[in-house]
C-alpha positions in Angstrom: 99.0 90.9 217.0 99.4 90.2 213.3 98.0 92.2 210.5 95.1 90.4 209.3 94.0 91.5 205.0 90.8 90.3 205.3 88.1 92.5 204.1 85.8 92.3 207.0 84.4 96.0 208.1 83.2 96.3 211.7 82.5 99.9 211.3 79.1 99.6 211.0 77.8 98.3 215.1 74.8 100.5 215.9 72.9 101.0 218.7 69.5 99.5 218.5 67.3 96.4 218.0 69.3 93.8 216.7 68.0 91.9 213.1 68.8 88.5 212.7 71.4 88.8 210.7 72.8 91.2 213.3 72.5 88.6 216.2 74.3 86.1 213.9 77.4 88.6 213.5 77.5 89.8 217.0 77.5 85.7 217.5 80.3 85.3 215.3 82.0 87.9 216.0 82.1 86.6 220.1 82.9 83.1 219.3 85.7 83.9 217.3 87.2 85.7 220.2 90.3 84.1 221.5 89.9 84.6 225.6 86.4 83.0 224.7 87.3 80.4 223.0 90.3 79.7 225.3 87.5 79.7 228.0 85.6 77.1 225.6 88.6 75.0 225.4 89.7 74.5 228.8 85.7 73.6 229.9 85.7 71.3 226.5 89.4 69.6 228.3 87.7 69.4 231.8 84.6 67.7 230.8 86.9 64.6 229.2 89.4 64.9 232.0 86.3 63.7 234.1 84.9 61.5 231.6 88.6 59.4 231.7 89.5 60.5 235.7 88.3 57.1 236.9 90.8 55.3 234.5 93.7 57.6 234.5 96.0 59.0 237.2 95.4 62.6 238.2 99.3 63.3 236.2 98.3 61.8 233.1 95.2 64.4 233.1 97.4 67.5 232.9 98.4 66.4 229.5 94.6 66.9 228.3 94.8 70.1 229.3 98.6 70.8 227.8 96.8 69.6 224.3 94.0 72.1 225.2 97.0 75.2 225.7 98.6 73.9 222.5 95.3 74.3 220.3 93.9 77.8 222.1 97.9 78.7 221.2 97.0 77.5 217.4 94.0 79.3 217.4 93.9 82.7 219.4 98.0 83.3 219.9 99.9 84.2 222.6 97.5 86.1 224.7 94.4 83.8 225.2 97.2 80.4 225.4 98.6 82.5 228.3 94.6 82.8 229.4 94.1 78.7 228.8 97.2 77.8 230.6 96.3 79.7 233.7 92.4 78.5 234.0 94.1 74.8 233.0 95.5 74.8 236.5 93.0 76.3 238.2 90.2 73.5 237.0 92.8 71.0 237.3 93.2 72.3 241.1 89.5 72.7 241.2 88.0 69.7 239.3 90.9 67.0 240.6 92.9 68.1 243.3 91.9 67.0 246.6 90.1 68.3 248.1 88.0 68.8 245.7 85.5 71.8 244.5 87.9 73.8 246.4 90.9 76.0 245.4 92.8 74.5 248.4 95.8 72.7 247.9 96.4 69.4 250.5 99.5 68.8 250.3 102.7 71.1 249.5 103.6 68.9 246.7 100.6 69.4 244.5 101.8 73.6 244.2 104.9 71.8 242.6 102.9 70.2 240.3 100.7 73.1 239.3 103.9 75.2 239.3 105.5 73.0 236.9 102.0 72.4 234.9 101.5 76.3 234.4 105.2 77.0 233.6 105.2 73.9 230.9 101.7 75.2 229.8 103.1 78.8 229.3 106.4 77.7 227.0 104.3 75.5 225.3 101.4 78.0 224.2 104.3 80.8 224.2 106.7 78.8 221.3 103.2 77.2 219.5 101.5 81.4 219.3 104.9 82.7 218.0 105.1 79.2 215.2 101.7 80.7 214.6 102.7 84.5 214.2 105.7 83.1 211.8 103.4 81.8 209.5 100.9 84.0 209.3 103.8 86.6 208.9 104.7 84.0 205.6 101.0 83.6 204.6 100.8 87.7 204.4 104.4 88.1 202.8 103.8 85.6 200.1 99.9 87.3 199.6 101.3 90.2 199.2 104.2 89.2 197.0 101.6 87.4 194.9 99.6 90.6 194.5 102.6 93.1 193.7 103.6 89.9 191.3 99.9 90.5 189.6 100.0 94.1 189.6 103.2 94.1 188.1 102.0 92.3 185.4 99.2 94.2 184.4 101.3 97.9 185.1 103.7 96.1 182.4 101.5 96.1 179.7 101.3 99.9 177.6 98.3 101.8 178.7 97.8 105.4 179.1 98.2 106.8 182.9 94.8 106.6 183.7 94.1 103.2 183.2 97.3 102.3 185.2 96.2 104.3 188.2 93.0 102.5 187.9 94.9 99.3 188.3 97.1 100.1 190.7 94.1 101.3 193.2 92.2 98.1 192.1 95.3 96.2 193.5 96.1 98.4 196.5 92.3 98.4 197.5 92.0 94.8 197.3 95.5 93.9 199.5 94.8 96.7 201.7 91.3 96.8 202.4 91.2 100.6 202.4 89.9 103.3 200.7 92.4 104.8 197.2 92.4 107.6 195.3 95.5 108.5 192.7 96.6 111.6 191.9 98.8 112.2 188.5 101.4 115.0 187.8 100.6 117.1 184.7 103.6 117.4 181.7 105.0 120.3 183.4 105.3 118.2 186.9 102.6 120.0 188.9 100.3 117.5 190.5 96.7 117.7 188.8 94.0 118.1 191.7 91.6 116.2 190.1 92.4 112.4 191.0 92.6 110.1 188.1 90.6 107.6 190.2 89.1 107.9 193.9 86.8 105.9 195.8 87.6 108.7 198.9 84.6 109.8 200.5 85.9 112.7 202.1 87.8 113.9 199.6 91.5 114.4 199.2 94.0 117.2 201.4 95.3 118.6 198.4 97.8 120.6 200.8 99.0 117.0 201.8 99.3 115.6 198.6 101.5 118.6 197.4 103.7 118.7 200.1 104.2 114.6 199.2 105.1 115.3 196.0 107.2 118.6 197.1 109.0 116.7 199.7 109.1 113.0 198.2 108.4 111.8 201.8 104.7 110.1 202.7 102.7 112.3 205.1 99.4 111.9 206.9 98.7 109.0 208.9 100.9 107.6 211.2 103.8 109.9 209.8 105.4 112.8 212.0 103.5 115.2 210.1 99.6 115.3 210.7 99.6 112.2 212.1 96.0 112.3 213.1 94.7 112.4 209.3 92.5 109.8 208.3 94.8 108.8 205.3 98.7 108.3 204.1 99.3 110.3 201.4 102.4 108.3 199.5 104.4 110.1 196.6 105.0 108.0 193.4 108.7 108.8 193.1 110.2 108.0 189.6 113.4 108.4 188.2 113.1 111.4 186.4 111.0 113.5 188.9 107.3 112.8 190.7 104.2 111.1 189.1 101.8 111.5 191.4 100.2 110.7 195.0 99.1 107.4 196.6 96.4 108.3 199.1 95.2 105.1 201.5 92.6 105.1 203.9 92.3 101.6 205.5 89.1 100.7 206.8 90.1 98.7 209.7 93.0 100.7 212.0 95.2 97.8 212.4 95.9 97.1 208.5 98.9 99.8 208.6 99.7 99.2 212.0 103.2 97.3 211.6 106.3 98.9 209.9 106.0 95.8 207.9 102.8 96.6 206.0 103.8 100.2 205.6 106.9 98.8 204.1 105.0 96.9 201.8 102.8 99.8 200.7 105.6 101.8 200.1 106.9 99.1 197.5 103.4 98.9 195.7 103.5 102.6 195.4 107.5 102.6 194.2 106.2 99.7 191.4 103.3 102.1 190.4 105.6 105.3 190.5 107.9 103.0 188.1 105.3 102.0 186.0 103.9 105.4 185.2 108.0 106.5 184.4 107.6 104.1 181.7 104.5 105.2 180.2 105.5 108.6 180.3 109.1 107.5 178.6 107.0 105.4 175.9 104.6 108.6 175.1 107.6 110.3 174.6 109.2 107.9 172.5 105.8 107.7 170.4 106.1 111.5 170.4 109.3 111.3 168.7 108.4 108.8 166.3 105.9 110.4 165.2 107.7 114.0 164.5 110.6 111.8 162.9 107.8 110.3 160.4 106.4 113.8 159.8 109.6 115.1 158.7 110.0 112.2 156.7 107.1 112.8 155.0 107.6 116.1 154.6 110.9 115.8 153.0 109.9 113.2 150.6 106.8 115.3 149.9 109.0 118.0 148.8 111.4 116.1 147.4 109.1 114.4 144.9 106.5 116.7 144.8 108.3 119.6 143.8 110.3 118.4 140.4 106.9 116.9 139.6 105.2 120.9 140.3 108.1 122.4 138.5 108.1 120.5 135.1 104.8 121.6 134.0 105.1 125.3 135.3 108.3 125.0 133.4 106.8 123.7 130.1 103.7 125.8 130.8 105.8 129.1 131.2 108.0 128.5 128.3 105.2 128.3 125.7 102.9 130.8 127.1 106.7 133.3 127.1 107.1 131.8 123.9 103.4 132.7 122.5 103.7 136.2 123.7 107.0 137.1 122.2 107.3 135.6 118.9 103.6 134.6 118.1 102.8 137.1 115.6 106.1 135.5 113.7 104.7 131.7 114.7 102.4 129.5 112.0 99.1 128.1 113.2 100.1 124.3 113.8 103.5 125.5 115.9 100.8 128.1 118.0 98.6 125.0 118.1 101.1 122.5 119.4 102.2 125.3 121.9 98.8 125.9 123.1 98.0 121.9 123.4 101.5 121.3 125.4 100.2 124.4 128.0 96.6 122.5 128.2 98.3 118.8 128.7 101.2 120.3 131.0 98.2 122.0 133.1 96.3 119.2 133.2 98.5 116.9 134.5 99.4 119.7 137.3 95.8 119.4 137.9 95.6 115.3 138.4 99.0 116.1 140.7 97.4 118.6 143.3 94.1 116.9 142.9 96.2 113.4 144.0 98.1 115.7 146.7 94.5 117.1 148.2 92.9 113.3 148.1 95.7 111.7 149.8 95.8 114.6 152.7 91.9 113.5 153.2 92.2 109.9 153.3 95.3 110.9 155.9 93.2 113.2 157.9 90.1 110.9 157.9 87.8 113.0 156.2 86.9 111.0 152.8 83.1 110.9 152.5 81.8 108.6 150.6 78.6 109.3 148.6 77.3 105.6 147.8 75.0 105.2 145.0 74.0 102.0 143.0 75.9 102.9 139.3 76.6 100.5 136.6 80.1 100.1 136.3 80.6 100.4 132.3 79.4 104.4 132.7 82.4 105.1 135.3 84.9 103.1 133.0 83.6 105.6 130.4 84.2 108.6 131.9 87.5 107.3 133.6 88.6 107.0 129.7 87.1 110.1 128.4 89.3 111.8 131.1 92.4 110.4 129.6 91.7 110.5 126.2 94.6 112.2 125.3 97.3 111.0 127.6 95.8 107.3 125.9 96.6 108.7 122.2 96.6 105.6 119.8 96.9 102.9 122.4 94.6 99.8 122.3 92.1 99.6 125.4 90.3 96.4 125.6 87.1 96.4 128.1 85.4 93.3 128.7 82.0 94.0 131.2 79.5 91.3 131.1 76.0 92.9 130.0 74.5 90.9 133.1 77.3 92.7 135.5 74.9 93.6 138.4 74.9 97.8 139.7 78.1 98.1 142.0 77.7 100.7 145.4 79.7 103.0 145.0 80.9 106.6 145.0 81.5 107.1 141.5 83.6 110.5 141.2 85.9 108.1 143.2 86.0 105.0 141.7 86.5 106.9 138.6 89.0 108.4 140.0 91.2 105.1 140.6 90.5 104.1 137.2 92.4 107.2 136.2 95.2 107.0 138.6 95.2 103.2 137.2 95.0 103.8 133.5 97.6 107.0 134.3 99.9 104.4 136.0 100.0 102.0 132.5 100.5 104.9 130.5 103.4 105.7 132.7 105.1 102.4 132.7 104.6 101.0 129.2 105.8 101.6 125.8 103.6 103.7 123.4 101.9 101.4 121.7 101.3 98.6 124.2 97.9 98.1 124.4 96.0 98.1 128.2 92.7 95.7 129.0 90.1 96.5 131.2 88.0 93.3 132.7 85.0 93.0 135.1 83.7 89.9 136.9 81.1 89.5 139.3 81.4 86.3 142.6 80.0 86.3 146.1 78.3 89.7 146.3 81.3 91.9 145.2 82.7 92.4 141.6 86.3 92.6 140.5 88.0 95.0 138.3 91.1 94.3 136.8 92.9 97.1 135.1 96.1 95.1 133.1 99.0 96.3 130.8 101.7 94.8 128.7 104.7 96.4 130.3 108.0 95.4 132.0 105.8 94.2 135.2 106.8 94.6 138.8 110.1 93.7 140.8 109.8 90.6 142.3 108.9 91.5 146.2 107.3 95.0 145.3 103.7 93.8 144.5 102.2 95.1 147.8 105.2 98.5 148.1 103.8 99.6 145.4 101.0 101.3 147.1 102.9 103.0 149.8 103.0 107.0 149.9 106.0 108.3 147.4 107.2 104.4 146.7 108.1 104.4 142.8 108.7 100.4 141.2 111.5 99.9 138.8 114.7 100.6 138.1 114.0 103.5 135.7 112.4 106.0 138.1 109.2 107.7 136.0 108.0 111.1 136.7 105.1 111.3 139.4 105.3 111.4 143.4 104.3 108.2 144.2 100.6 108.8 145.4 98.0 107.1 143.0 98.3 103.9 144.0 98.2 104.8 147.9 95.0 106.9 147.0 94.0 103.8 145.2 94.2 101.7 148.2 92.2 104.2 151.0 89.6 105.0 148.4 89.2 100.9 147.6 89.4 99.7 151.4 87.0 102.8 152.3 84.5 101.0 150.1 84.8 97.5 152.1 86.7 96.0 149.1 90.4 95.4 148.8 93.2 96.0 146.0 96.3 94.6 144.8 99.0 93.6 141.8 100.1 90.6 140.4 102.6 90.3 137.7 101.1 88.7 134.7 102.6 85.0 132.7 103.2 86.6 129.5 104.4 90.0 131.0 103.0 92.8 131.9 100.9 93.5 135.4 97.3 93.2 137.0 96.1 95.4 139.4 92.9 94.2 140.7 90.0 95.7 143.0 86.7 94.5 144.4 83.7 96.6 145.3 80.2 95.8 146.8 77.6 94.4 144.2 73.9 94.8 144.2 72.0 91.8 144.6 70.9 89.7 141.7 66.7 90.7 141.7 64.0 87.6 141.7 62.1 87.5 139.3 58.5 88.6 139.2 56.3 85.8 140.1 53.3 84.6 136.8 50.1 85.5 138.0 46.9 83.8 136.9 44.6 86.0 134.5 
């Protein structure tokens, strides 16, 4: 008989008084038998074999009854046509055979008839039940293909192992009507006890899961070893060695009762087994990535990092040697300018490591932010009392509207892109060339715009600029390449957003937004 995938459970019959609902399924359950309902049919083909006996000749009845083999064949197979053809005769004997309401047979020539009548009937329900077994076996094969086609699909897309075991027992519970549980090999290739999804209830034979994976052969049900366990324990087999177990318990014992549906199992596990290779490869790969990025990191890190660390120590160790050994034989302003070089030299050291140890925060996802409402012309202040110096004689133009509403913020750190700003125009401009400061306020949020007169930026570069250790221009300043990345995380952990744009008549912008306070309402006139 074929394998029918429908998910009916008829494990549940007790013993008992019998519900309604119980009646109706015990009902069902007896009408959809085939001997019955060949039974059915054959009565159903006598009753209009009378009804049309008084126009037709007794011949022309058998072919009711052929019509009533064919449909039982249709509907039940082989086994209850065989049961229809065989009761056909006999009610044909019965019902319209003389003599009648007898099983006796008149004359010799009638047995011919029968003979003939049974032997048709048999061929006939014999080639219609095996038509019928061909297509079911097509229905099955294409419903299955269709599933393994879906399961495919989703196994395809990247997902950690878990959620593809989930899948694959979604798919193999649904097309097998059983009972799944997967089990996952660890990185060293030792199978994890623990399934990564189960819906078992008695568990899993951890001693037949390992020797599936040891030997790469299923065991359990229905295999030469154990074959009296309630499951089949499949190994998922990839190319590089074993990810894991398959472990089926079908609730109905005729799912897994053909090689064919074993067969068929056996791909869905090979597809999952191959599906899990590929998320272990592509782990790997991301693995590798990652390490190759690290090390890129790390060797542009030390590559710009440390001619940036060693030109102050230099310049800070040369004056301070110098200070020591000749200062008694030095004049005031020559000590003086020594002294000022160590104190500029060791400041800038400072805004280095202090750029290094913000940038390894905003990496590592530990930047707090400590908002506060502030008005923004006090953090432009300090941002300019920081870099007084470095600034010299320059021109610095601020333009903040008196009306500018409180911004909220975390001002040690908006203050300290305004420096890494203001630091970057001193870096890339001549001397002398003055720098302008502007603040507007639109739609909730105000935008700073922190502008210079310099060269500008290289066509293309106006968003590379804030990558990690990315330097614009031809002429390569001094500096590793970090204020403007630690610009960016510090802008877009505030909600707002920050870029450059090279200005008409030279020079370049680079703009950020923060959140705004609300504009307040007025207090209302009251009556005296």
């Amino acid at each position: 008989m074929a394998v029918s995938l429908a998910s009916q459970d008829t494990r549940g019959a007790t013993l008992g008084p019998v519900s309604g609902a119980s009646a109706r399924s015990r009902w069902a359950r007896l009408a959809g038998n085939g001997y019955v309902g060949a039974a059915a049919a054959v009565a159903a083909a006598t009753a209009l074999a009378w009804l049309v006996a008084p126009v037709l000749q007794p011949p022309n009845l058998v072919m009711i009854y052929l019509l009533a083999v064919v449909l039982v064949a249709l509907r039940g197979g082989r086994g209850p046509a065989v049961a229809a053809a065989v009761l056909s005769v006999a009610a044909f004997d019965f019902f319209f055979v003389p003599p009648r309401f007898t099983l006796a047979v008149a004359h010799t020539q009638s047995l011919v008839t029968f003979a003939v009548m049974l032997l048709v009937a048999l061929v006939i329900g014999g080639l219609v039940a095996r038509v019928r077994h061909q297509v079911e076996r097509a229905r099955r094969r294409e419903r299955w293909t269709a599933a393994l086609s879906a399961m495919s699909r989703e196994l395809g897309a990247p997902a950690p192992a878990a959620a593809l075991a989930t899948i694959a027992a979604r798919h193999v519970r649904e097309v097998f009507d059983a009972e799944v549980a997967v089990l996952l090999t660890g990185p060293d290739g030792r199978l994890d006890p623990s399934p990564a999804v189960s819906d078992l209830a008695g568990g899993v034979q951890a001693d037949l899961a390992e020797h599936a994976v040891a030997r790469g052969e299923p065991v359990g049900r229905g295999t030469p070893r154990t074959p009296t366990a309630s499951a089949l324990y499949l190994p998922l087999a990839g190319p590089t060695g074993p990810r894991g177990v398959l472990v089926v318990r079908p609730r109905r014992r005729e799912v897994l009762a053909t090689p064919e549906a074993v067969r068929q199992l056996e791909t869905f596990a090979a597809q999952v087994a191959l599906a899990l290779e590929h998320a272990r490869l592509a782990a790997e790969a991301q693995e590798a990535r990652v390490r190759a990025e690290t090390e890129r990191l790390r060797s542009a890190l030390l590559t710009s990092v440390s001619h940036d660390l060693r030109t102050p120590l230099a310049t800070i160790t040369g004056a301070a040697t110098t200070l020591l050994d000749s200062g008694a034989r030095l004049d005031a302003a020559t000590c003086r300018e020594l002294l000022e070089s160590i104190r500029d030299e060791a400041e800038r050291l400072n805004r280095l490591v202090q750029n290094l140890l913000q940038m390894t925060r905003l990496e590592a996802g530990a930047l707090e932010l400590r908002r506060d409402w502030h008005p923004l012309e006090e953090v432009v202040g300090a941002a300019l009392a920081r870099l007084a110096r470095s600034l010299g004689t320059r021109r610095v133009t601020v333009r903040i509207p008196p009306d500018l509403p409180l911004v909220a913020i975390d001002d040690v750190l908006i203050e300290q892109v305004l420096v890494n700003l203001l630091d970057n125009a001193v870096k890339h401009t001549p001397p002398e060339s003055p720098i302008r400061i502007l603040a507007t306020a639109a739609a909730g949020r105000v935008t700073v715009e922190v502008a210079d007169h310099g060269p500008g930026l290289p066509p293309g570069e106006e968003e590379r600029v804030f990558e990690k250790f990315y330097r614009a221009g031809p002429a390569r300043r001094p500096g590793a390449g970090l204020g403007l990345a630690i610009c960016r995380g510090i802008v877009e952990a505030h909600g707002g957003r920050i870029w450059a744009q090279n200005l008409p008549e030279g020079g370049v912008a680079f703009l950020f937004t923060v959140p705004a306070a609300p504009t307040p309402t007025p207090p209302l006139a009251v009556d005296a």
